[in-house]
C-alpha positions in Angstrom: 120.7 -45.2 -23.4 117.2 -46.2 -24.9 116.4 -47.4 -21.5 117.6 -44.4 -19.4 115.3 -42.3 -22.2 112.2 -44.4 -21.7 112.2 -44.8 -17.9 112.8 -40.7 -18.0 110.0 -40.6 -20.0 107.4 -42.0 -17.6 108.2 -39.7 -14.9 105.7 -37.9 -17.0 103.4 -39.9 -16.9 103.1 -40.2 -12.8 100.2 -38.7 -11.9 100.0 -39.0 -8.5 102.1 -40.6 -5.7 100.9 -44.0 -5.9 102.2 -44.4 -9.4 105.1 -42.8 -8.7 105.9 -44.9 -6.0 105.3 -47.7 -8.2 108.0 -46.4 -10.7 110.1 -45.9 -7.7 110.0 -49.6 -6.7 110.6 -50.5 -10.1 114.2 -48.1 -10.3 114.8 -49.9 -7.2 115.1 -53.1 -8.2 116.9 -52.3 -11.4 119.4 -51.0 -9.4 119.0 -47.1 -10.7 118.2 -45.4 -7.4 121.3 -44.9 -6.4 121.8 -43.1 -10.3 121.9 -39.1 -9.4 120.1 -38.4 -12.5 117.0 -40.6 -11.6 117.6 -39.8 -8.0 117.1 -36.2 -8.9 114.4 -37.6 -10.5 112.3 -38.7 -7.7 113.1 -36.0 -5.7 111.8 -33.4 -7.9 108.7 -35.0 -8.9 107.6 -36.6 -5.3 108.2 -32.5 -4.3 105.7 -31.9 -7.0 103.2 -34.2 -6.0 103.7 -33.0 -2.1 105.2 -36.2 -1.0 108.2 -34.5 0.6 108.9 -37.7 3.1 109.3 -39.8 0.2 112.0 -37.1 -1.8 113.9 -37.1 1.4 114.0 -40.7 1.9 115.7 -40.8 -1.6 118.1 -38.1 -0.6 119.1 -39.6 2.1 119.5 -43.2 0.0 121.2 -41.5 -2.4 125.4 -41.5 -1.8 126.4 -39.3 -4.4 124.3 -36.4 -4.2 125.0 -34.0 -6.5 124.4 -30.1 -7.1 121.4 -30.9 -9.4 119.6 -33.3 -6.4 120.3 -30.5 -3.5 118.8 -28.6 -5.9 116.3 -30.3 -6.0 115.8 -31.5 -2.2 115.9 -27.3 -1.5 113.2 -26.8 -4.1 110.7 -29.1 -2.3 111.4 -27.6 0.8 110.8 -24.5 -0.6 107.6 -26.0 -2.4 106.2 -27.1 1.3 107.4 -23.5 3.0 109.9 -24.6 4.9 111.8 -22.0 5.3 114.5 -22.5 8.2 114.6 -26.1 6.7 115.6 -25.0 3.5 117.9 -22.1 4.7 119.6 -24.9 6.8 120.1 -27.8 4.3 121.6 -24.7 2.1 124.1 -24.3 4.7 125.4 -28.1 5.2 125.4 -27.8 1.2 127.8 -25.3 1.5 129.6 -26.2 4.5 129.8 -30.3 3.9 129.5 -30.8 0.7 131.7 -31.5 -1.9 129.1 -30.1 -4.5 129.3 -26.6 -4.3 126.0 -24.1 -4.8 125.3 -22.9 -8.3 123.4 -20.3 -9.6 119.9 -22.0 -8.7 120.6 -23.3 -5.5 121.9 -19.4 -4.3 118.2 -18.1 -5.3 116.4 -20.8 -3.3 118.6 -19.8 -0.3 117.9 -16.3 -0.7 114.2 -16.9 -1.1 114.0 -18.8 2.7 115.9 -15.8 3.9 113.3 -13.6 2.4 110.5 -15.4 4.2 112.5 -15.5 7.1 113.2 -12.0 7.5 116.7 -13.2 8.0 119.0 -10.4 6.8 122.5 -11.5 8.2 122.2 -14.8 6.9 121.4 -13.3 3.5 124.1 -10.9 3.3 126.3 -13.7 4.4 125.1 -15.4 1.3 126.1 -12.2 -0.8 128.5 -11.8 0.1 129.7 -15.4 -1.0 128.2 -14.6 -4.1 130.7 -12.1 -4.9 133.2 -14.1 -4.7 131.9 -16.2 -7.4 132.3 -14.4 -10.7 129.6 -17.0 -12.5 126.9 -16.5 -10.0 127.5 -12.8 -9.7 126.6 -11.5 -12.7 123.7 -14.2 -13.2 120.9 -12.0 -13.5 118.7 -14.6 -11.3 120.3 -14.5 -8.5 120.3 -10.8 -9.2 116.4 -10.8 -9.1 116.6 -13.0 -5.9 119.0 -10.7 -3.9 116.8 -7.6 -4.6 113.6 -9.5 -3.5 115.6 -10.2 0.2 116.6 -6.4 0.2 112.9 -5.5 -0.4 111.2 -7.8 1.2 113.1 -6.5 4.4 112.1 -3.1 3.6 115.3 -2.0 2.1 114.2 -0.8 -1.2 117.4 1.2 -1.6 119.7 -2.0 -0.7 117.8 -3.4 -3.7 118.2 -0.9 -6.0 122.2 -1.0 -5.3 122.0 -4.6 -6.7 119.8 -3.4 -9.6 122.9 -0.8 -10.1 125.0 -3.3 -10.1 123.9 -4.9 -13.1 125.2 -3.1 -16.3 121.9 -4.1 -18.9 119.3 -5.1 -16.8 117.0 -7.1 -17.8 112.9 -6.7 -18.1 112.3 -9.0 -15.5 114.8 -6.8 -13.1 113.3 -4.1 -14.2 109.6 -4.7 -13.1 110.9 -6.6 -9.4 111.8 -2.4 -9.0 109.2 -1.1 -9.9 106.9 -3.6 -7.7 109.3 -3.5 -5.1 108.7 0.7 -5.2 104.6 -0.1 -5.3 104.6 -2.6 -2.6 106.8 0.1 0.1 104.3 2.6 -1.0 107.1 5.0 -3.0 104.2 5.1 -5.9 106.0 8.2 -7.5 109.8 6.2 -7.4 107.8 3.3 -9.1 106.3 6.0 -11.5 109.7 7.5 -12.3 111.6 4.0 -12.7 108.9 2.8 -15.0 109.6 6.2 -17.0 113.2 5.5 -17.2 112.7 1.9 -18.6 110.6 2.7 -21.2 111.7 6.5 -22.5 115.2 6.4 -21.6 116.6 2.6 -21.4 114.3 1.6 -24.2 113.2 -1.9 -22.6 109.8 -3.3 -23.4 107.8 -3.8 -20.5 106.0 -6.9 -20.2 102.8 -7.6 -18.7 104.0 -7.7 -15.0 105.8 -4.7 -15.7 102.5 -2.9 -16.9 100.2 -4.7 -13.7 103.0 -2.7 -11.3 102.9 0.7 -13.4 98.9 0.9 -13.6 99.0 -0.3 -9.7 101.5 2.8 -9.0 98.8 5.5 -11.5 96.0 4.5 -9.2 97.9 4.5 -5.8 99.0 8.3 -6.8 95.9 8.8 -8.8 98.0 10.1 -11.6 95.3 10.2 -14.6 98.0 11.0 -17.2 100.4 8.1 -16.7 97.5 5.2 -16.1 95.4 6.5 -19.7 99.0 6.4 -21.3 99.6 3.3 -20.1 96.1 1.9 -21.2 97.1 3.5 -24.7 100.0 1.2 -24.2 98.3 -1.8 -23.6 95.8 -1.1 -26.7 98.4 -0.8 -29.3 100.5 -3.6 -27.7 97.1 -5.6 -28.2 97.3 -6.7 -24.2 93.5 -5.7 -23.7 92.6 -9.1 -23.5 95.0 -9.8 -20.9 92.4 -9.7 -17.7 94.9 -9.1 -15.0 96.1 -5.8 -16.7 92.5 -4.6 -17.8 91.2 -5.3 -14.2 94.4 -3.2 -12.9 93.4 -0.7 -15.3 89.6 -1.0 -14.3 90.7 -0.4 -10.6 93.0 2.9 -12.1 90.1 4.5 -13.7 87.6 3.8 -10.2 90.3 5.0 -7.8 90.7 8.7 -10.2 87.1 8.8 -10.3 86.6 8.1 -13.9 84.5 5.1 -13.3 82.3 6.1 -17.0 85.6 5.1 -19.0 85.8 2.0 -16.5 82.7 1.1 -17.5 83.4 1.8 -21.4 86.6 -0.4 -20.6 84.2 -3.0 -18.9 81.7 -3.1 -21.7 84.7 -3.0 -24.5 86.2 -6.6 -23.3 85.6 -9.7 -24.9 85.3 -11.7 -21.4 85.8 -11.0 -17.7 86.0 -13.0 -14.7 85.0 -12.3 -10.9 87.9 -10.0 -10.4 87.0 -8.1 -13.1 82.8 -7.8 -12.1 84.4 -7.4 -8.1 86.6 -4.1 -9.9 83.3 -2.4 -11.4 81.0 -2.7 -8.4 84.0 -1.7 -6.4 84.4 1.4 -8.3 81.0 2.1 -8.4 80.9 2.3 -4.5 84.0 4.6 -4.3 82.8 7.1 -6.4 79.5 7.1 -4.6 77.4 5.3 -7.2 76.3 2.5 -4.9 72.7 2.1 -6.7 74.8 1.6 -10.0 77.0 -0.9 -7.7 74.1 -3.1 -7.1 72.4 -3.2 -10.4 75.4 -4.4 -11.8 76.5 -6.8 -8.5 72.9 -8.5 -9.6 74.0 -8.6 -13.3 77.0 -10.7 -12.5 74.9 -13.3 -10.5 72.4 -13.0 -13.5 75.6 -13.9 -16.1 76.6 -17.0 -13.7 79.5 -15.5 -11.6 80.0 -16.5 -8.0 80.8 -13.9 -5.8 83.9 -14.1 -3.7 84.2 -12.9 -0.8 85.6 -9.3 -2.2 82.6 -8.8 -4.1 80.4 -9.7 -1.5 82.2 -6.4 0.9 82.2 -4.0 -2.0 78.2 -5.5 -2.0 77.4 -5.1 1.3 79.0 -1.5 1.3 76.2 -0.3 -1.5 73.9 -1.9 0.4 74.9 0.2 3.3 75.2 3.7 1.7 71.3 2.7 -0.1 69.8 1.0 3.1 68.9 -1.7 1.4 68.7 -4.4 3.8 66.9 -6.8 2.1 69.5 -7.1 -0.5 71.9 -7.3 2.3 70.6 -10.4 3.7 70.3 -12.0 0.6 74.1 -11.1 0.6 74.4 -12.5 3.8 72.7 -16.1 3.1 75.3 -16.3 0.3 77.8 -15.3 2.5 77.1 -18.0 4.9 76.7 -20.8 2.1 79.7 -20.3 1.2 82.0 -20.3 4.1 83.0 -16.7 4.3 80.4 -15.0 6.5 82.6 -14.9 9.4 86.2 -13.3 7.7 86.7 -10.4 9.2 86.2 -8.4 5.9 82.9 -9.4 5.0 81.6 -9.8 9.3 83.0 -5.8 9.5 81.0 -5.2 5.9 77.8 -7.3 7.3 77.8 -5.0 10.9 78.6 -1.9 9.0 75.5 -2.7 6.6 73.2 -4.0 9.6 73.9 -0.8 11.8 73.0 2.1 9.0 70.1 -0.3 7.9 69.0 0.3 11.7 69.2 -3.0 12.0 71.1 -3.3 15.4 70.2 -7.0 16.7 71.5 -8.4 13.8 74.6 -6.7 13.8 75.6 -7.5 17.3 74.2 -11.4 16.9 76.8 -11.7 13.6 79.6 -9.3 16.4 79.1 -11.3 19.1 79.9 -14.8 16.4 83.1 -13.6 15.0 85.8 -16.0 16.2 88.4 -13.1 16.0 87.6 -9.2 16.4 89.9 -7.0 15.1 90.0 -2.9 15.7 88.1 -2.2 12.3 85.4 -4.8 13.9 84.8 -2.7 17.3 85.2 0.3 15.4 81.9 -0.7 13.2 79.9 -1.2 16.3 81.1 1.8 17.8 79.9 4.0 15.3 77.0 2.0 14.4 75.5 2.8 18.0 76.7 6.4 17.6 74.9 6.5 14.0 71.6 5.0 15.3 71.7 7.7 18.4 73.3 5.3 21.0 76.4 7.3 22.1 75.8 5.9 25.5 76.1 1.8 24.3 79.1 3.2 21.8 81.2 4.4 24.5 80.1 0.7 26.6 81.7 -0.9 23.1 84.8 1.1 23.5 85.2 0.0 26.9 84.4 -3.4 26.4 87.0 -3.4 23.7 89.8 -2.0 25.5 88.6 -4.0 28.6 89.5 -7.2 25.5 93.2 -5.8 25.2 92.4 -4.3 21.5 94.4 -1.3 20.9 92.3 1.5 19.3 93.7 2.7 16.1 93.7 6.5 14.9 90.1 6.1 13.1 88.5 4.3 16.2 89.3 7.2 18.6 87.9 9.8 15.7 85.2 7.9 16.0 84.6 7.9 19.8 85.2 11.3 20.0 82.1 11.6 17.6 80.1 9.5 20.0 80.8 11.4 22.6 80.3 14.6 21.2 76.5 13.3 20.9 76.4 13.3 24.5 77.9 16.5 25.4 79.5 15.3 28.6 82.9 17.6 29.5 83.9 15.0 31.9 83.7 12.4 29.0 86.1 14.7 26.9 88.5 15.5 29.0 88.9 11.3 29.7 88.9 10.5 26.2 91.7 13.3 25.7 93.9 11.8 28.2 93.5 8.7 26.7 94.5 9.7 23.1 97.5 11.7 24.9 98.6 8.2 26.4 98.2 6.3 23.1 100.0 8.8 21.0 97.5 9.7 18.7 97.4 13.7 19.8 100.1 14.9 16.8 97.7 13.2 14.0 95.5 16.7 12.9 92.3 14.4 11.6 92.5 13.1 15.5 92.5 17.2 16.7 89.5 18.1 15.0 87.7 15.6 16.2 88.8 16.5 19.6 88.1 20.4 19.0 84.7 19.4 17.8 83.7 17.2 21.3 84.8 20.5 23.2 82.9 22.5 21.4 79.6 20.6 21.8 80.4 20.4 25.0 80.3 24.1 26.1 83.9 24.0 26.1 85.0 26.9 23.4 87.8 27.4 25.6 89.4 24.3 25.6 88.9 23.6 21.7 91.0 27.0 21.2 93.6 25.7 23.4 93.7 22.3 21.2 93.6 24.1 18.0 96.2 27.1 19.1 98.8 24.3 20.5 98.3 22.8 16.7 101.0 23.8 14.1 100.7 22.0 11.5 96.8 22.7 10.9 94.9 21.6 7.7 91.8 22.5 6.1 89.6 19.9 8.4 91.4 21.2 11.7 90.8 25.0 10.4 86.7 24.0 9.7 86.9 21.9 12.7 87.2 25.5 14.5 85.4 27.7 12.5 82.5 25.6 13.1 83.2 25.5 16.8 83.2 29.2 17.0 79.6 28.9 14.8 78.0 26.5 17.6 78.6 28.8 20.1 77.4 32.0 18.5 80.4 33.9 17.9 79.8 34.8 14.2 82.6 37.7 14.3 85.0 35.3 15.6 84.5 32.2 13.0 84.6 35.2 10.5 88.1 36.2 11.9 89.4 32.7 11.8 88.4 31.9 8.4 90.5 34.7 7.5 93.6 33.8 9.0 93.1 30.3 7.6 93.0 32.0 4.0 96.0 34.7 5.0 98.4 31.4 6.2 97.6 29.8 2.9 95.5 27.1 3.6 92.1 26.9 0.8 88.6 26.6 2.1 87.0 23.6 1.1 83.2 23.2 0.9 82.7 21.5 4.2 84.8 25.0 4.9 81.8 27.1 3.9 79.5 24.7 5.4 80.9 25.5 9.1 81.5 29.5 7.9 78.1 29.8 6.7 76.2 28.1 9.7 78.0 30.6 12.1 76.7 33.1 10.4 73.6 31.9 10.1 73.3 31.2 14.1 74.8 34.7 15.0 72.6 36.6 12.6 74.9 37.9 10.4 72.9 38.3 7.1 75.3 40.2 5.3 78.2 38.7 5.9 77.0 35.6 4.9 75.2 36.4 1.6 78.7 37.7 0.9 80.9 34.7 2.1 78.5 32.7 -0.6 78.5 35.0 -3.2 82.4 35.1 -3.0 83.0 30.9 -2.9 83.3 30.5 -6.4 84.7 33.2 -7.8 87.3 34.4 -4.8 88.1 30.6 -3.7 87.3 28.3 -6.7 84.6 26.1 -4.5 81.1 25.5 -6.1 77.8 25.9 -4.0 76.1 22.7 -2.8 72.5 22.0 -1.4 73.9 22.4 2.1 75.5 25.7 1.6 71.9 26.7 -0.3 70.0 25.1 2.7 72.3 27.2 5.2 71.7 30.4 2.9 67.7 29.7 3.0 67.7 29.0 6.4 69.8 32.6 6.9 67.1 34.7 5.0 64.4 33.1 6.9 66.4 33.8 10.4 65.7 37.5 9.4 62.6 37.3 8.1 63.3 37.4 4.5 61.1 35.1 3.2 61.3 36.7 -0.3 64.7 36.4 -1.0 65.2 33.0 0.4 62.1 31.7 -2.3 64.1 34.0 -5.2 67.7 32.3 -4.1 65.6 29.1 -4.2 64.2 29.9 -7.7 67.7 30.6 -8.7 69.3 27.5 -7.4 70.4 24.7 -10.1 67.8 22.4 -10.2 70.1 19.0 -9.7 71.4 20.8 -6.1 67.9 20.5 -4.9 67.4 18.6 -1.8 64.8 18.1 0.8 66.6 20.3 3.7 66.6 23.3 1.0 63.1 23.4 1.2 62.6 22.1 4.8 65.1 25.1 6.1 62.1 27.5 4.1 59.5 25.2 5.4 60.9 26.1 9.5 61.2 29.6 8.6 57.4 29.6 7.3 57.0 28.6 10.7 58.5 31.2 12.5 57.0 34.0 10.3 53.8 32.1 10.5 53.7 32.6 6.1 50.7 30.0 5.6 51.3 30.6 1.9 54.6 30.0 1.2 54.2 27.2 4.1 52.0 25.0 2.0 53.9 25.2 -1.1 57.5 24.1 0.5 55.2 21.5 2.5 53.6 20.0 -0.4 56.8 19.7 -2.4 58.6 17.6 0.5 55.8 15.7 0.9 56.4 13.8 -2.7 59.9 14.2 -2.1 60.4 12.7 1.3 56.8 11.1 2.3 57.6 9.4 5.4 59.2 12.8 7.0 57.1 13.5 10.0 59.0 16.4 10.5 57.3 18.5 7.4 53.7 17.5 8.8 54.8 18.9 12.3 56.2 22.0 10.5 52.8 22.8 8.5 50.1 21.7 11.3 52.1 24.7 13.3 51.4 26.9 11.0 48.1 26.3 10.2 47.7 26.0 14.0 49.0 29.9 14.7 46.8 30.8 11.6 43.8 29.6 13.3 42.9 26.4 11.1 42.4 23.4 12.9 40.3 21.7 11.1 43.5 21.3 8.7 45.9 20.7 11.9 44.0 17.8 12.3 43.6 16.9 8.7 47.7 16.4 9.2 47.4 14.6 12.7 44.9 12.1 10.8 47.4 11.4 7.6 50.2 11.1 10.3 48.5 8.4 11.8 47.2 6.5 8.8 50.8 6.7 7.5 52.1 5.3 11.0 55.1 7.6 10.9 56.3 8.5 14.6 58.2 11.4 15.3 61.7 10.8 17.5 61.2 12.3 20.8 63.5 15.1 21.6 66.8 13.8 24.3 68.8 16.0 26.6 71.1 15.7 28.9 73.3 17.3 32.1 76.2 16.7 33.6 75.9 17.4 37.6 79.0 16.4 39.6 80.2 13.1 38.0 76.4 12.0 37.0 74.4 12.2 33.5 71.0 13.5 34.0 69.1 12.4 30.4 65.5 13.5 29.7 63.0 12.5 26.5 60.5 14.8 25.7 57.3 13.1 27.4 59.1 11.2 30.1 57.4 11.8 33.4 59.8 8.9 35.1 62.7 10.2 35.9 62.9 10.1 40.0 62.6 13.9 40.5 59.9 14.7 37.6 57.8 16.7 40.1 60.5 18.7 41.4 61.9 19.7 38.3 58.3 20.4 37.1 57.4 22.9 40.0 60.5 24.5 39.6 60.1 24.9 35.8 56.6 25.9 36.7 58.4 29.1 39.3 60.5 30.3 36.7 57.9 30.5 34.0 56.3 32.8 36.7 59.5 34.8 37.3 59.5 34.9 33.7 56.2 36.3 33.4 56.5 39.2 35.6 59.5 40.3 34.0 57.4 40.8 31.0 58.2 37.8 29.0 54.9 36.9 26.8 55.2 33.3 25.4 54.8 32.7 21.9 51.8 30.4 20.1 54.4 28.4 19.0 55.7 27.3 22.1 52.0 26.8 23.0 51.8 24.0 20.2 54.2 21.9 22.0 51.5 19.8 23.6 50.1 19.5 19.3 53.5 17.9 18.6 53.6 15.3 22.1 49.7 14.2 19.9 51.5 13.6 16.4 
């Protein structure tokens, strides 16, 4: 017996195969091989070291093989993945064997079926199990049964095994309630979790809490993830990292990232997940200058970025522009092998394109091994972002010319491309095609489509796309309004944003956005200082610096300069943005107020230096008034500054051809004609009376800026 003890004892002691091997040789010449205890052994600890070839060339040597050495033989297999190999040495068990399957060698067979997807085979096997008193009530092979139901998507089938059981125990509990998170039935997880701790009285453990705070952030309930962080504090878990990084991802995702970062600063260490979860929930809640300080923090403190950390990165990057941080993101990206997943290549385009940087992005596109949807889709909109709706739409040709399906969100975003363009011909194609994929019953997909009609010239067909519509949301009523507001039709976008608010549907800010620019482009003064004087206090939505840039842009349309400066005055100094005082800036222009003119202008000017816009704005003005000498004055800071103004870009469909035209393009093919004819109709014009204003005159003043 001392023997049998001692050689058991330097199993342990194996550290690798080679030594194992060498105890292996030594069993075998003892003459202890064909001992099921050692056999089992070997079996289990070549498994463990990955040596499967060897642990089945003991099985196989081995002539009594008992329950304990399948076991054991089905737990490497398991160990190596092979599924269908394990699933089928389960069955000669069974069928063959005079050993018969126990209460570990059921779970093992359950788990291949799992992987497998095989649900036959595993309700055949449950069906045996029932028939075994022992293994039916043992509470593994309880947890193992569930995990086949759920992993098959049958959350229900594994909550009739779970009912089966009459005390459950805390690990049967939690397998529910991450079960319910995993299907996406957050409020099921919420309410299981509720009736395991209030009403069953079970502790959870650790797990248990990981799947509850998952669930709080999923539905963004606030109440259940703080008292579940209240939990963790008296339990003393907040040292447990993966629970405070689910609870650091709880507090980002309910847009409480100032107690995440109170959470953050509170624990005695962290980790890269937990540095990845605060830059991450920095960039959700649109804090992506905070996201980088604290990405170059971690770098600072000696964490390596994974590949996680460098998307959340690269997406504050993005939203900042910063594209000198994002190559320095990139370089590390590339070090380390991870450059080209398809996470961080998507992030890396995504961050090239709104950094203008367009080369780059398609050099780093044109790399990735494997393209998925979300790829194209970041070129796509990249182009369309940086003006190109014409190479966006090439992208979305080329990719479905590559057999890539487009998803839901690619087609929003063609749609958005194309409504840069304005081509009807282009819309109606791109309709047929979302028809054909399916997507025309998803509402975000409808708005988008209403929109491209609209900027089309199409009001018509935008009603009919909205009106065949019944289950319309806030975006798809805006998506109208705002239609109605493009072309002109005040009274109508009025109307409509009345029978949005008589069936029940609440405005939303981007609501008033698209209510307050119709009636802004139709004239309707009162109307509009009405809508906005109504928002908060009729629909519960606070003014922004758009809805104040629309309302000064509205008193200057009438010539109101006055009011617009007093509503200005008025306005809460942190809503103060650049277009606020660039909409008061254009309507200086139009009622030629040189005064009020220079004090928007000068403003702007610290506030957004490199705008050439402002410097056009103000050398019109002093250009009507008369002053020159300061016109130029503004032509020569222009030019020291090297800021170029984008040339203006039309286009118009004739038959099935686009006609484009830059302001200051005299090569297009029929530049002469068009220019006598323009040069007839200015005539026509004339002698009906029509007297051009200075303003227009100064056109030739912008061409020199």
């Amino acid at each position: 017996m001392k023997v049998r003890f001692f050689l058991s004892q330097l199993f342990e002691s194996c550290s690798n195969a080679k030594s194992l091997a060498s105890l292996h040789s030594f069993l075998l010449k003892d003459g202890y091989t064909h001992d099921s205890f050692f056999a089992t052994k070997l079996t289990a600890f070549y498994a463990k070291l990955g040596a499967l070839g060897n642990a089945q060339q003991v099985f196989e040597e081995t002539p009594h093989r008992t329950t304990f050495l399948y076991n054991a033989f089905l737990r490497a297999h398991l160990k190596a993945e092979l599924w269908r190999e394990t699933l089928l040495l389960f069955c000669h068990m069974h069928s063959f064997s005079a050993e018969r399957p126990d209460g570990y060698t059921v779970p093992i067979a359950l788990k291949a079926c799992a992987e497998l997807s095989a649900i036959k085979a595993g309700q055949a096997i449950h069906s045996f199990i029932k028939k075994k008193a022992d293994i039916d009530t043992d509470k593994f092979v309880g947890v193992a049964l569930m995990e086949l139901y759920a992993k098959s998507g049958d959350v229900e089938g594994a909550k009739r095994v779970f009912n089966e059981f009459p005390e459950p125990d805390v690990v049967m509990w939690t397998s529910m309630v991450t079960w319910y998170v995993q299907n996406g039935d957050v409020k099921e997880a919420l309410s299981f979790f509720y009736q395991m701790v209030m009403i069953e009285g079970v502790m959870p453990d650790r797990v248990t809490l990981v799947s509850a705070v998952s669930a709080c952030a999923q539905s963004e309930n606030f109440k259940y993830g703080s008292s579940c962080h209240g939990f963790v504090f008296r339990r003393g878990l907040f040292c447990d990292l993966p629970l405070v990084n689910a609870l650091l991802n709880f507090y980002a995702k309910v847009g409480c990232v100032h107690y995440a970062k109170n959470l953050f600063s509170s624990i005695p260490a962290t980790d890269v997940i937990s540095w990845s979860c605060m830059i991450a929930g920095y960039v959700q809640n649109e804090k992506p200058s905070e996201a980088l300080a604290l990405y170059n923090d971690m770098v600072e403190e000696g964490f390596e970025p994974n590949s996680v950390t460098a998307v959340s990165a690269l997406q504050a990057c993005a939203a900042t522009c910063d594209v000198i941080q994002g190559r320095k993101i990139h370089e590390l990206a590339t070090q380390k092998g991870f450059e080209l997943e398809m996470a961080v290549a998507t992030a890396l385009i995504d961050m090239y394109m709104k950094c203008s940087c367009l080369e780059n992005a398609v050099i780093l596109f044109n790399k990735m091994p494997i393209k998925d949807v979300v790829s194209w889709a970041a070129l796509i909109s990249g182009y369309a972002q940086n003006g190109l709706a014409n190479e966006s739409i090439n992208v979305f040709r080329s990719m479905l010319l590559a057999d890539t399906l487009p998803d839901a969100v690619t087609i929003v975003k063609i749609l958005a491309s194309s409504s840069h363009l304005g081509v009807l011909q282009q819309a109606l194609c791109l309709h047929g095609c979302l028809v054909s994929r399916g997507f025309e019953d998803k509402v975000f997909v409808r708005a988008a489509l209403i929109d491209l009609y609209a900027k089309c010239g199409n009001l018509d067909n935008a009603v009919k796309v909205f009106e065949a519509t019944h289950d319309r949301d806030v975006v798809l009523w805006s998506s109208i309004i705002a239609a109605y507001g493009i072309h002109g039709r005040g009274y109508e976008a009025i109307d409509m944003f009345q029978r949005m608010v008589d069936d029940s549907c609440e405005p939303n800010p981007i609501t008033f956005v698209s209510i307050l620019s119709a009636c802004s482009h139709s004239g309707l003064v009162e109307e509009g200082i009405k809508l906005f004087n109504n928002m908060l206090n009729s629909y519960g939505v606070a003014h922004n610096s758009e809805h104040y840039g629309i309302m000064v842009d509205l008193l200057c349309r009438k010539g109101d300069l006055e009011k617009a400066v007093e509503l200005i005055t008025q306005m809460p100094t942190s809503l103060g943005g650049p277009h606020v005082l660039g909409a008061l800036l254009g309507g200086c222009r139009i009622h030629k107020n040189v005064n009020v003119g220079e004090i928007a202008a000068k403003t702007l000017f610290k506030v957004d230096p490199n705008h050439v816009g402002y410097y056009i704005l103000l050398s019109n003005i002093y250009a009507c008034e008369g002053s020159f000498d300061k016109a130029a004055e503004l032509r020569r800071m222009v030019k020291v500054k090297g800021l170029k103004k984008t040339p203006g870009l039309s286009s118009v469909e004739i038959g099935n051809s686009i006609n484009t035209f830059q302001a200051g393009d005299r090569l297009h093919p029929e530049f002469d004609r068009i220019c006598g004819f323009l040069n007839e109709l200015e005539g026509i014009m004339r002698e009906e009376g029509y007297v051009p204003e200075p303003t227009v005159m100064l056109q030739g003043l912008e061409d020199m800026l």
